[in-house]
C-alpha positions in Angstrom: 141.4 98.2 154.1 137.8 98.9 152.3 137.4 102.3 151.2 133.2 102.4 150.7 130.9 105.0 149.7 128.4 105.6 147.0 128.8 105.1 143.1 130.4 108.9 142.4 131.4 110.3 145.5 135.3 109.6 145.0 136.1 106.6 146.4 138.9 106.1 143.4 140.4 109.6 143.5 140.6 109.1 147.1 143.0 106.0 147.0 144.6 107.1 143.6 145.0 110.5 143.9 145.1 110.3 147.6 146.8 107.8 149.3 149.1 106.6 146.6 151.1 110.0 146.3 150.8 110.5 149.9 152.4 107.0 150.0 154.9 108.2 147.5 156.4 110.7 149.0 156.9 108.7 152.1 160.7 108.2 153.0 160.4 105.5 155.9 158.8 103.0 153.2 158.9 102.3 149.7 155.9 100.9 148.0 155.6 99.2 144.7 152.2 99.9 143.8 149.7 97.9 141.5 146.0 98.6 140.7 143.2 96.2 139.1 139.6 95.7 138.0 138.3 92.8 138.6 136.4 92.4 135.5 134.4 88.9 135.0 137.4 86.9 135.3 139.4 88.8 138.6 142.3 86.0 139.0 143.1 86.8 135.3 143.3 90.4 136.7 145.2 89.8 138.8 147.9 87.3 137.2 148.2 90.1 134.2 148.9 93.0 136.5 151.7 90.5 138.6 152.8 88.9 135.2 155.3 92.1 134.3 157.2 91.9 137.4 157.8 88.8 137.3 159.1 88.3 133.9 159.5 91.9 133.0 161.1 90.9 129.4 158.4 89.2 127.6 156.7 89.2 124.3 153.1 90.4 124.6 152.3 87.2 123.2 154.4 85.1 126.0 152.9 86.8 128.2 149.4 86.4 127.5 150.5 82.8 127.2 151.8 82.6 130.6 149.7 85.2 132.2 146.7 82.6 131.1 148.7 80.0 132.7 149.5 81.7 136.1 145.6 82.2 136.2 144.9 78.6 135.6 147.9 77.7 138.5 146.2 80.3 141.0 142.9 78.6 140.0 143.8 75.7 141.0 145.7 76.4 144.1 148.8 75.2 142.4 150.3 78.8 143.7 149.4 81.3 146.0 149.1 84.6 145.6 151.8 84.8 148.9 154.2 83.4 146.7 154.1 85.3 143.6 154.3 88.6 146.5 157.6 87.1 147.9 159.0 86.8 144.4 157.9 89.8 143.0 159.3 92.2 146.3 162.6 90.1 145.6 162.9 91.5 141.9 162.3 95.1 143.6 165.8 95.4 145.5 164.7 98.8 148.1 161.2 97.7 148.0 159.7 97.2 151.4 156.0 96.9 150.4 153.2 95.9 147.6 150.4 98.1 147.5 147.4 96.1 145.9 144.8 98.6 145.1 141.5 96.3 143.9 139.3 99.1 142.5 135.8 98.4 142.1 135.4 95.4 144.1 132.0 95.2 143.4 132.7 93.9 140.1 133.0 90.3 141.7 129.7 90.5 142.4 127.6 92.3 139.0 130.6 90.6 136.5 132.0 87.7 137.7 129.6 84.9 138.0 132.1 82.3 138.7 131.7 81.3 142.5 134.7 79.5 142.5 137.1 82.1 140.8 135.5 84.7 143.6 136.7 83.1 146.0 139.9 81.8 144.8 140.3 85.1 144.4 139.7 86.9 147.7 141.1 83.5 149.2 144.6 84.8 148.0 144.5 88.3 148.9 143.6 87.3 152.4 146.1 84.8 152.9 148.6 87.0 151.2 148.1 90.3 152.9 148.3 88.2 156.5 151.7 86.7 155.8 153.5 88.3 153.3 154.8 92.6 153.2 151.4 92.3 151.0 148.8 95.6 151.7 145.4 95.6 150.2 143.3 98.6 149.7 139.4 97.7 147.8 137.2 100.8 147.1 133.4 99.5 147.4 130.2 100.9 146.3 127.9 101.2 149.2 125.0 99.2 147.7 127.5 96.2 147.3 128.6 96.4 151.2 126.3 93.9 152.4 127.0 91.0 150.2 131.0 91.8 150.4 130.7 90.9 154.4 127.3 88.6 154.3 128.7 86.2 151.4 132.0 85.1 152.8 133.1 85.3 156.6 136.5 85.7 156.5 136.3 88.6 154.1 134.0 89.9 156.7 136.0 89.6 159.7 139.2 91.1 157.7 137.8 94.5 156.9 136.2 94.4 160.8 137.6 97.8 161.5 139.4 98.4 158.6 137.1 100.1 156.9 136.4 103.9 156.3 133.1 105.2 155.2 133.8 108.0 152.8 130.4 110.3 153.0 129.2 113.1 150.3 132.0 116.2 150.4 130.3 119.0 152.6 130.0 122.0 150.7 133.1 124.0 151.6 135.5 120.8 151.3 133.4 120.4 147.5 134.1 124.1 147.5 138.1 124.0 147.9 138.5 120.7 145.9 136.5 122.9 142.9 138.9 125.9 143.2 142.1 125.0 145.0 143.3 123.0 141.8 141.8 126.0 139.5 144.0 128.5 142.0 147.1 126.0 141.3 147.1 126.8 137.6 146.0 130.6 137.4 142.2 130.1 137.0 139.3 131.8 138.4 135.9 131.8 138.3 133.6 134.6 137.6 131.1 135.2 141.0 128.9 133.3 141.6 129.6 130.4 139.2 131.2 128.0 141.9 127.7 128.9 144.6 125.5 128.0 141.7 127.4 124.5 141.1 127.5 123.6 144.6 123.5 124.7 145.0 122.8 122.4 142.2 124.7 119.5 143.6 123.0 119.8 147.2 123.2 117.2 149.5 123.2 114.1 146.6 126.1 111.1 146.4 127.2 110.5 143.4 127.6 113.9 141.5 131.4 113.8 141.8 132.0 112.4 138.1 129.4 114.5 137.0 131.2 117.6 138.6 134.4 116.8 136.8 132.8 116.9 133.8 131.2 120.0 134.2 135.0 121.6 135.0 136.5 119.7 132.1 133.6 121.6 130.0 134.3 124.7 131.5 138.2 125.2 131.1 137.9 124.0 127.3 135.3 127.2 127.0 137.6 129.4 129.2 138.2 132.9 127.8 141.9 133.9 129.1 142.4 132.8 132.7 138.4 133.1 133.7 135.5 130.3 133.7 132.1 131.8 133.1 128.6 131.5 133.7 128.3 131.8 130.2 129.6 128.6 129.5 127.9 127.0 132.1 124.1 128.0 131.2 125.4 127.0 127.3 126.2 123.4 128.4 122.7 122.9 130.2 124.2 123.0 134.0 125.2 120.5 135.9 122.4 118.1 135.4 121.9 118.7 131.5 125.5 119.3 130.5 126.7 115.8 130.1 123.1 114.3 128.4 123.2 118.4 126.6 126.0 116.9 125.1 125.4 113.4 123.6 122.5 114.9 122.4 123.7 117.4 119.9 126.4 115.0 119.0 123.5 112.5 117.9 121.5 114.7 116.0 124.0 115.9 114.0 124.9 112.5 113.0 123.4 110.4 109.6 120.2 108.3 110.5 121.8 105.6 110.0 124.8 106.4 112.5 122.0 107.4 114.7 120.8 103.9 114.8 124.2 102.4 115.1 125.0 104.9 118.3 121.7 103.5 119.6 122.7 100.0 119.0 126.4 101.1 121.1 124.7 102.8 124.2 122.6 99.9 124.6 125.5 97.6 124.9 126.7 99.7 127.5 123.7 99.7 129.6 122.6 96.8 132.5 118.8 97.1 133.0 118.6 97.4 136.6 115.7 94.9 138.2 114.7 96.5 141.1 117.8 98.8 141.4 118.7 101.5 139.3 120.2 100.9 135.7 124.0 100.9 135.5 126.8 101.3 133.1 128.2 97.8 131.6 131.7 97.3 129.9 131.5 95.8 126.4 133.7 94.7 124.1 134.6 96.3 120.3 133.6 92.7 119.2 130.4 92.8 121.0 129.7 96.2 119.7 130.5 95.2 115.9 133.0 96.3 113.6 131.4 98.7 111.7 130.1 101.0 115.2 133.7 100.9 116.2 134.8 104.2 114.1 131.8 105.7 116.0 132.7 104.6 119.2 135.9 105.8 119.3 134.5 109.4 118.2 132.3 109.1 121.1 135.3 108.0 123.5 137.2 111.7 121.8 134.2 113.1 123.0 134.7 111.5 126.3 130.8 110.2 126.2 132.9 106.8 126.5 136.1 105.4 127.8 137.9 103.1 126.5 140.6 100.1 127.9 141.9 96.9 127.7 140.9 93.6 129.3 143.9 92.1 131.8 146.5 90.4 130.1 144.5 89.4 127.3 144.9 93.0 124.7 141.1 93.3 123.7 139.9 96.5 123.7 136.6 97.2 125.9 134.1 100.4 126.1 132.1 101.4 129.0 129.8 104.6 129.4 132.3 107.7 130.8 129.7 108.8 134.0 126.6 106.8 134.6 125.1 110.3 135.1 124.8 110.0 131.0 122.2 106.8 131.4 120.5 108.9 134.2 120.2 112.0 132.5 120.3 111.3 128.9 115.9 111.4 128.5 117.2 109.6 124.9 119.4 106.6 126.0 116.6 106.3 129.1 114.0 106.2 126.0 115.7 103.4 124.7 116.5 101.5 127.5 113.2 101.5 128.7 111.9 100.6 125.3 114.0 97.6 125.0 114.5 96.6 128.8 113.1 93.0 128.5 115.1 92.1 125.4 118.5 94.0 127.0 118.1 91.5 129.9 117.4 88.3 127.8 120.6 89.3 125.7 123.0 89.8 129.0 121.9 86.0 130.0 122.6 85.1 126.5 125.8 86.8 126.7 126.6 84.1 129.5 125.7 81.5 127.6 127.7 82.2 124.8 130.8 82.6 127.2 129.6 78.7 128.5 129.7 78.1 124.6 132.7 79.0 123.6 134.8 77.5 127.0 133.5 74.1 126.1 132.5 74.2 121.6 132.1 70.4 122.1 129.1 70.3 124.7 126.2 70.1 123.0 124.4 70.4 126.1 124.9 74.3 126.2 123.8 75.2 122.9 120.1 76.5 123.2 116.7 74.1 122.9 113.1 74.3 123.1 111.8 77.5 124.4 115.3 79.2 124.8 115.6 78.5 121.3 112.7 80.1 120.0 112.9 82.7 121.9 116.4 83.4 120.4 115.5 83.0 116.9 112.6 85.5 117.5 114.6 88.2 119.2 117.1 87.5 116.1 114.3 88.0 113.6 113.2 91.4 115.3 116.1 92.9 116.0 118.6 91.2 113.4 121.1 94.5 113.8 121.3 94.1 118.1 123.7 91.2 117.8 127.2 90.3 117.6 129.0 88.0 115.3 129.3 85.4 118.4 125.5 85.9 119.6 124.8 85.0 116.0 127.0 81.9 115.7 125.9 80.4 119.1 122.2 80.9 117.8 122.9 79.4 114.7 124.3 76.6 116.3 122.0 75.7 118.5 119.2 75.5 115.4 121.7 73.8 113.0 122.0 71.2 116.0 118.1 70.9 116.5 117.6 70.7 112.4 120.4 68.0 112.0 118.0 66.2 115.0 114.8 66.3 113.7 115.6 65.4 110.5 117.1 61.8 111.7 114.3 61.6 113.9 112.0 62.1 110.8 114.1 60.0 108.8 113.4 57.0 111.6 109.9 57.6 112.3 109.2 57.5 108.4 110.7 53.8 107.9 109.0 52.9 111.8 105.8 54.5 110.4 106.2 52.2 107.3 106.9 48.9 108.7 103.8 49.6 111.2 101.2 51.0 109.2 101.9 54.8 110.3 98.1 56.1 110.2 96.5 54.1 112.3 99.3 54.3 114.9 99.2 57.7 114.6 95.3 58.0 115.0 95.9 55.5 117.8 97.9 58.2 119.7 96.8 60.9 118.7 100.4 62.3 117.6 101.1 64.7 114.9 104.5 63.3 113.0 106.5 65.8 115.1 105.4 64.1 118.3 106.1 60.7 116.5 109.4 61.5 116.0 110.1 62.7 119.6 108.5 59.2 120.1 111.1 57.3 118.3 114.1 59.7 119.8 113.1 59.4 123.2 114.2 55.2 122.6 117.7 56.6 121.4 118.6 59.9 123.4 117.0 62.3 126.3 114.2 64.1 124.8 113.8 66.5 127.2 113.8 70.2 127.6 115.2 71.7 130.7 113.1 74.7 132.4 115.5 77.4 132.7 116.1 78.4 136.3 116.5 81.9 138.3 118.9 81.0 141.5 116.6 83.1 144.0 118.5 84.5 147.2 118.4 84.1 151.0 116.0 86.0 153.0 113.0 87.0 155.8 109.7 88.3 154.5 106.0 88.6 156.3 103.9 85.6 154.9 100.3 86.1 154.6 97.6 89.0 154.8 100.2 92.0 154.9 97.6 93.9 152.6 95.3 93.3 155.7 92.6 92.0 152.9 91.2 90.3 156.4 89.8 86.6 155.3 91.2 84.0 158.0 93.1 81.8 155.5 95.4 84.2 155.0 96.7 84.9 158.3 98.2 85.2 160.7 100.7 87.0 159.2 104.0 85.8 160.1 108.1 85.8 159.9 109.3 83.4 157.2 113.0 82.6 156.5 113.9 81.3 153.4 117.0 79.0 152.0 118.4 80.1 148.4 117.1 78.1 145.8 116.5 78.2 142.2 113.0 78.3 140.5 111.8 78.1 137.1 111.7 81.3 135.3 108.4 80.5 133.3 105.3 78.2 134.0 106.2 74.7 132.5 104.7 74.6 129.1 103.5 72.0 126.9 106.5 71.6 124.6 108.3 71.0 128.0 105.5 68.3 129.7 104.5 67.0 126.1 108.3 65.4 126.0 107.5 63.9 129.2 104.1 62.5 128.1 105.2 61.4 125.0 108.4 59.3 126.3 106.5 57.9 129.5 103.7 56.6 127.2 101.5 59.1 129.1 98.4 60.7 127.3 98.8 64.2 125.9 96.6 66.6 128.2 94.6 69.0 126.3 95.1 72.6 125.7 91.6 73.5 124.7 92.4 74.2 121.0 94.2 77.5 122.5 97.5 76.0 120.6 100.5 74.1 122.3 104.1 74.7 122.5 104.9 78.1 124.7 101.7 78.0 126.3 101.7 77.2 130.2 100.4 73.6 130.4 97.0 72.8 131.7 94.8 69.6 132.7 97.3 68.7 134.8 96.9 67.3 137.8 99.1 67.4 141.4 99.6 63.7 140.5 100.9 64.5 137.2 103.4 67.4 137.8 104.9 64.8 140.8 105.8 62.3 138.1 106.5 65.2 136.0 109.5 66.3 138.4 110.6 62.9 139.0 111.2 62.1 135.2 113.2 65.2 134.7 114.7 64.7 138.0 116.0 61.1 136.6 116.5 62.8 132.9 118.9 65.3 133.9 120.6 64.5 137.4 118.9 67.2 138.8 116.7 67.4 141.5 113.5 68.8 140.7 110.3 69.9 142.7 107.4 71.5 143.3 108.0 74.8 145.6 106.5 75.0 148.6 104.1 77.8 149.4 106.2 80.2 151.1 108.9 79.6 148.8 106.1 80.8 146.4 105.0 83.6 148.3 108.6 84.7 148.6 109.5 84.9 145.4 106.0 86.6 144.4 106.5 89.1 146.6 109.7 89.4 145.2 111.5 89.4 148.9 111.2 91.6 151.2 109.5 94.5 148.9 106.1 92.8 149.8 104.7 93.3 146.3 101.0 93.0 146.3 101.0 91.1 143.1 103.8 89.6 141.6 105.6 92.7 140.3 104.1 95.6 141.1 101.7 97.4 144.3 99.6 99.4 141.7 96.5 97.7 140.5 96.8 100.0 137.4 100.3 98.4 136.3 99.0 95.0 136.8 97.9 94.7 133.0 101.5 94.8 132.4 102.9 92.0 134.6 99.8 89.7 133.9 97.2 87.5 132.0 94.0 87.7 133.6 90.5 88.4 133.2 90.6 91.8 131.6 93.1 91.3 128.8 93.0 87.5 128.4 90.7 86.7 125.7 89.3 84.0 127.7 92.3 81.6 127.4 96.4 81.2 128.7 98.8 83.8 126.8 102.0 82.6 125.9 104.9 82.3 129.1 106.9 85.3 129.2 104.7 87.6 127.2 103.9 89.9 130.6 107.1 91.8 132.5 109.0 89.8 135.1 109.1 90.5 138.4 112.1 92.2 140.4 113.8 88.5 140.5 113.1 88.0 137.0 109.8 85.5 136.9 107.5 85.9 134.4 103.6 85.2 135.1 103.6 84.5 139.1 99.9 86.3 139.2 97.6 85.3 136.3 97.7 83.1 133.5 97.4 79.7 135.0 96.9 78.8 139.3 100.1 76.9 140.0 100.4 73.4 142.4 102.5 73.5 145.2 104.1 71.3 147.9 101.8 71.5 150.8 98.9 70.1 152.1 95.6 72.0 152.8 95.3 73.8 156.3 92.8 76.2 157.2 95.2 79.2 158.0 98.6 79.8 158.8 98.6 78.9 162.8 101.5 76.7 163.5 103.0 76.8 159.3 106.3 76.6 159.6 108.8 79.6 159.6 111.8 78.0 158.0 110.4 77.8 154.0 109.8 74.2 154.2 106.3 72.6 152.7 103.5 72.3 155.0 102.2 68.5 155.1 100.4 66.2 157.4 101.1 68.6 160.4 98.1 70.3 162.7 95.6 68.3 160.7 96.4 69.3 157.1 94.3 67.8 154.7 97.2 66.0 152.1 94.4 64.5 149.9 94.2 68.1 148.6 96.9 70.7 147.7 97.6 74.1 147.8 97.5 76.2 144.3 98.8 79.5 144.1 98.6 82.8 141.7 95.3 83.0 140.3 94.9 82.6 136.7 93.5 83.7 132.8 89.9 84.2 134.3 90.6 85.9 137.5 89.8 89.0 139.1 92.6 91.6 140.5 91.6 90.4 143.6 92.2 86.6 142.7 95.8 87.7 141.8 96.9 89.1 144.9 100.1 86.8 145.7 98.6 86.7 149.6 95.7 85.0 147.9 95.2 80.9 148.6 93.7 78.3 146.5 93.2 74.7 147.3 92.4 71.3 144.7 92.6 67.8 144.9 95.6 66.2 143.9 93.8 64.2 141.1 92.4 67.0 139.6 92.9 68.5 136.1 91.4 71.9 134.9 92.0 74.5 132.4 93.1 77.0 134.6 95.9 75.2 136.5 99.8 74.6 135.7 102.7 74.7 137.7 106.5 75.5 137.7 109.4 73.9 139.4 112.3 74.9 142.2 115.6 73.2 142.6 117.3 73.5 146.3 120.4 75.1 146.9 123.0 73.3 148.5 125.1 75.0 151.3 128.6 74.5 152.8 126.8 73.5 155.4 124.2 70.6 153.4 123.9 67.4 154.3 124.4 64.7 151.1 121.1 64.3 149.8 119.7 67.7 151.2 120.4 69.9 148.1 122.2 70.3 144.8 126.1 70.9 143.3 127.1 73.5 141.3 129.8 73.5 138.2 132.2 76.4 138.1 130.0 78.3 135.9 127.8 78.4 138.8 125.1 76.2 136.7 123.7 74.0 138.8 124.5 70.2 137.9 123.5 67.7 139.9 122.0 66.5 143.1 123.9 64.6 145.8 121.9 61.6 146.6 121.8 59.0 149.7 122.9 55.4 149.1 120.8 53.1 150.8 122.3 50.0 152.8 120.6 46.9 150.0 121.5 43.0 150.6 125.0 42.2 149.1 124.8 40.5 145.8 126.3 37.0 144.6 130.4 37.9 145.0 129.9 41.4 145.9 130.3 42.5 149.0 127.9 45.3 150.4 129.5 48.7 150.8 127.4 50.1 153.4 125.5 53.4 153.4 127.4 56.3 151.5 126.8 59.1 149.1 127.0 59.0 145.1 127.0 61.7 142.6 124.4 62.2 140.0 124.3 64.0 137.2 127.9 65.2 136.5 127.8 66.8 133.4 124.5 67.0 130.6 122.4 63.6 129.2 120.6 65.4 126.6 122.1 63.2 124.0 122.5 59.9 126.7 122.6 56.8 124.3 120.0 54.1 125.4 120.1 50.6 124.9 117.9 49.4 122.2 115.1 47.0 122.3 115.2 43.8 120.0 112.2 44.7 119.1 110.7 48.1 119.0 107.3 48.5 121.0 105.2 51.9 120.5 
């Protein structure tokens, strides 16, 4: 059974302080009754809160031995949830039932980024509640509904009338669930106090928590046996009570505990792209050892709440009512403040977690951009990160030092047998591109683009602005695949590796500087070969998007955003490089907000290539996301750009807007960025990509060709091979006899 309703409006107190005594007090049936979290790791939930009844006895060190293990086991389909039911009902002599109460399923979807321990996990609770004396009961934010029943079928099909919608209280039943309990005890309220409450709360979801505060607040100010409107005006109502609060708690603390509670409350907060920010559960280690004696004082003060992960004994903190983050004009100040850095360190987070599953891949540490990225964000805000953020940077440059110094150490005795000036004059390298020369015959020099996995959907392509030019309609219904795209514009430290390994000449960035800039002088021709090298480099399947893909993703879905990020002309300064704030030359990628999906720089700074060929307008362009080629006459000598760029107009940014050059073409105002396709249950090998169990995608499933069978071998047929199974950053190459520059 789902229990769904919006975030506050007691979908918890419901089951837990509903249905479970209800079930309690039942004589016919006797239910043993467990209740998790699913946290980021929910078959690790769910092994530690089955892990006591099986072996009740145990150390809380064997257990967190074997609770890891019975994780691993259910991981792996070794057992089944329906198995570990059937034991632990026959360790419960008189037992007839488990009660399974998964509270805040949505968690599988904002924590847990592992696909395959998602559905392991639901995979067991369905089998197990269909053939076992196994009863499920998940309480579900509204918001979340659509993906719990769109994402996977069979969970869909389960909760197919089995589900109850619980709406916002009316007023009276708010009304008798404020004073009935308060009658229980001896309590009353002085009149009017419970009509000025419910006025305030109106009509809203969500104000349950926020009410329970308020009443907590209220009986700890009680004088004798009365609640007053006294104490209610004191506390700032119901909206300003809780943020009323934290706030006189902060300014009565030291600056410097000031700043620490700062650096706490925006642990605790996920920045919300395109949805409303939301409360995030931390760990003490994440928070740092010296905030910790203020967190717990904020946790007495019940501003936080504290627990423990599943099985595993480390202590986690998590905001007490999310009406604090929405109410709280200070926390908001700083969130808003620091919103782009808060979301970089949440991905970072990730990647440390990658990091420390697997210490000996080099491959996850951070390079290139992502690397100096981190190491700026670290110099800014030194105090914002943990212990383990720190190592895992550190790391990363220790690893890149270590490189370039053997690559220096190489190029220096090259440089020396060949008479290093005039080689270098010859190719114009400075000796840090001479010694990604030299690497690139030894390892992978590349630098992967990092990638957004973009979802499923149905937008209107074309003039929806109703601008009016004939190119850009008619506007029509496009359906588009998930897939991932790049999160920046490829930049020259990304396409100078490729240049410089393929013996390919440097294009020219106008003196405007190098390195995080978007590339230019590229041509259609170029990016192809581009995508192809780091296509073979990685094991990866890399591409140019095509132009509804483009548009989609612009438009960031179905909100139909005029330019990539915002529908107000005055915000547009904000999301991108263009004529007015330019300078007359490309900013740095990234510099400029993301959009709602998280892409940086879709309008301005540099036109991007796409897939398709030139057409006219969009009579007959296909509806299903694919690229638009030699079809109804298109013109395949030439190819679409999209964006607008550094020395455009407004109007030149509009994401409906369409630009066309010829594929051998190189200019100053045009770069590009890459997609990868995502590949389906239902994909054909060769059609799309794999993913590891972190999600990341890793390689592409490719066709085998039929070829002639060699001398002795006999030929195999058609069939399908795997590329790219784990990372070839540091791929050993075969050396030449003799070196050739």
């Amino acid at each position: 059974m789902a229990v769904v309703g919006a975030s506050g409006s007691g979908k918890s107190s419901v089951v837990r302080a509903g249905l479970v005594p209800e079930l309690r007090k039942a004589r016919d049936r006797v239910y043993e009754i467990v209740t998790i979290v699913p946290t980021d790791r929910p078959v690790h939930a769910l092994a530690a809160v089955l892990m006591p009844f099986l072996e009740p006895d145990m150390s809380e060190v064997t257990r967190l031995r074997e609770t890891n293990q019975l994780a691993e086991d259910l991981l792996s389909r070794k057992t089944a949830l329906r198995d570990i039911v059937d034991r632990v009902l026959a360790k419960q002599p008189g037992t007839d039932r488990l009660l399974l109460i998964a509270d805040q399923w949505e968690e599988l979807f904002t924590l847990c980024k592992d696909d395959a321990a998602r559905r392991c996990f639901i995979d067991n609770i369905l089998e197990a509640s269909a053939t076992t004396k196994l009863s499920t009961v998940l309480t579900l934010r509204g918001d979340f509904f659509g993906r719990a029943i769109t994402e996977y079928r069979p969970l869909s099909d389960r909760v197919q009338g089995a589900q109850v919608n619980l709406a916002p209280m009316k007023r009276e039943e708010l009304r008798l669930a404020i004073e009935e309990p308060a009658r229980k005890v001896g309590l009353t309220f002085e009149a009017g106090l419970v009509d000025l409450i419910l006025e305030q709360v109106g009509d809203e979801p969500g104000h349950l928590p926020l009410v329970e505060f308020v009443l907590r607040r209220l009986w700890e100010d009680r004088q004798g046996g009365q609640l007053h409107h006294a104490a209610y005006k004191a506390m700032g109502e119901l909206q300003g009570a809780i943020a009323q609060k934290a706030e006189s708690l902060f300014t009565k603390l030291s600056k410097e505990d000031q700043r620490k509670v700062q650096q706490i409350f925006l642990r605790l907060v996920r920045p919300g792209e395109g949805e409303a920010d939301t409360r995030r559960r931390a760990t003490f280690e994440e928070v740092g050892s010296e905030e910790q004696r203020l967190a717990k004082q904020l946790a007495d003060e019940r501003l936080l709440v504290t627990s423990q992960v599943a099985g595993g004994g480390e202590e986690t903190i998590e905001v007490s009512h999310e009406a604090l983050i929405r109410h709280w004009d200070r926390l908001k100040g700083w969130v808003e403040a620091d919103r782009r850095f808060l979301a970089w360190q949440q991905r970072l987070h990730t990647s440390v977690e990658q990091y420390e599953k697997n210490p000996k891949d080099a491959g996850v540490l951070l390079r290139g951009f992502p690397l100096t990225e981190a190491l700026e964000w670290l110099k800014k805000k030194p105090d914002y990160f943990s212990t383990r953020e720190r190592q895992f940077i550190t790391a990363s440059h220790d690893r890149k030092t270590r490189e370039r110094m053997a690559s220096v150490l190489v190029v220096g005795l090259v440089l020396l047998v060949i008479g290093g000036t005039t080689w270098l004059w010859l190719k114009g390298y400075d000796l840090d591109q001479a010694a990604l020369k030299i690497q690139s015959l030894v390892v992978s020099i590349h630098v992967p683009p990092q990638m957004v996995q973009i979802p499923a959907g149905t937008f209107q392509m074309g003039d929806v602005e109703k601008v009016g030019e004939s190119w850009r309609n008619p506007v029509h219904p496009v359906t588009i695949k998930p897939f991932a795209m790049g999160q920046y514009e490829v930049t020259f430290e990304e396409y100078d590796r490729f240049a410089i390994a393929e013996g390919k000449p440097l294009p020219g960035d106008q003196g405007w500087g190098r390195e995080r800039r978007p590339v230019i002088n590229v041509s259609w021709d170029d990016v192809k070969a581009y995508a192809a090298w780091l296509s073979k480099e990685t094991g990866k399947r890399y591409r140019l998007p095509t132009e509804s893909e483009w548009e989609y993703v612009a438009r960031s879905g179905t909100k139909q955003d005029i330019w990539a990020g915002t529908t107000k002309e005055s915000e547009l300064g904000d999301y991108a490089v263009f004529q007015d704030n330019s300078g007359n030359r490309t900013g740095e990628v990234g510099t400029k907000k993301a959009n709602e999906f998280g892409l940086h720089d879709l309008s301005g700074n540099v036109w991007e290539w796409v897939e398709d060929c030139v057409h006219g307008w969009y009579q007959d362009a296909p509806k299903d996301g694919s690229a638009w080629l030699e079809a109804n006459a298109g013109d395949c000598g030439r190819r679409m750009i999209r964006g607008g760029s550094w020395n455009n107009k407004p109007d030149n940014l509009r994401v409906s807007n369409r630009n066309r050059n010829t594929t051998d073409n190189r200019n100053n105002n045009i770069g590009f960025r890459l997609v990868q396709s995502a590949r389906t249950a239902s994909s054909r090998p060769g059609t799309g990509l794999f993913m590891d169990r972190s999600g990341v995608v890793a390689g592409v499933h490719e066709p085998v060709s039929r070829s002639p069978a060699k001398a002795g071998r006999p030929n195999r047929g058609p069939g399908v091979r795997r590329v790219g199974v784990g990372r070839r950053d540091h791929r050993p190459r075969a050396l030449p006899g003799v070196i050739t520059l």
